[in-house]
C-alpha positions in Angstrom: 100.5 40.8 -44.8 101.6 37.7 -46.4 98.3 37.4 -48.4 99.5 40.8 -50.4 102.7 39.5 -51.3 100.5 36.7 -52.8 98.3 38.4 -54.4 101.2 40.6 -55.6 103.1 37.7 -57.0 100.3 36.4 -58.6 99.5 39.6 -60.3 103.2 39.5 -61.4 103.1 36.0 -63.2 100.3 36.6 -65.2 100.9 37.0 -69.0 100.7 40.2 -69.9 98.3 41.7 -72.9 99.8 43.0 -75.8 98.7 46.8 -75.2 100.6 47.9 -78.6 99.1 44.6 -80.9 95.6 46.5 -81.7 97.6 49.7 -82.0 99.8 48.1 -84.6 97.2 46.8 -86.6 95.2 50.2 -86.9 98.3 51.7 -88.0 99.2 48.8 -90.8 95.6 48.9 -91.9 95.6 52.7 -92.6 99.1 52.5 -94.1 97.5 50.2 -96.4 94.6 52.4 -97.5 97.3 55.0 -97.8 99.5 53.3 -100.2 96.3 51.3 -102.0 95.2 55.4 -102.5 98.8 56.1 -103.6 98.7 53.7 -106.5 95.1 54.1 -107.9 96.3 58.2 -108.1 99.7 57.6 -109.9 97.7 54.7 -112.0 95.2 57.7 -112.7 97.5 60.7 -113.5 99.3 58.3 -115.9 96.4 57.5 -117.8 95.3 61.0 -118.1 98.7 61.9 -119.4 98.7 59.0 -121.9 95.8 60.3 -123.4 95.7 63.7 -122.2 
């Protein structure tokens, strides 16, 4: 029994993983495109209207 409460408390100290970190950086790198896609449209329709 005591071998449980070991193996219990050994589990427990153990640094845990970042679960979110990976999630995080999908989301900042597809914010990025977003915005990056943003600005070369607005950079676009401006141009067109300047010599539209």
């Amino acid at each position: 029994m005591e071998a449980i409460f070991d193996d219990i408390t050994a589990v427990l100290r153990q640094p845990r993983t970042d679960v979110w970190g990976k999630v995080r950086a999908i989301v900042l790198d597809l914010a990025g495109k977003l915005f990056t896609g943003l600005a070369i449209g607005v950079g676009f329709a401006i141009v067109r209207a300047i010599a539209g």
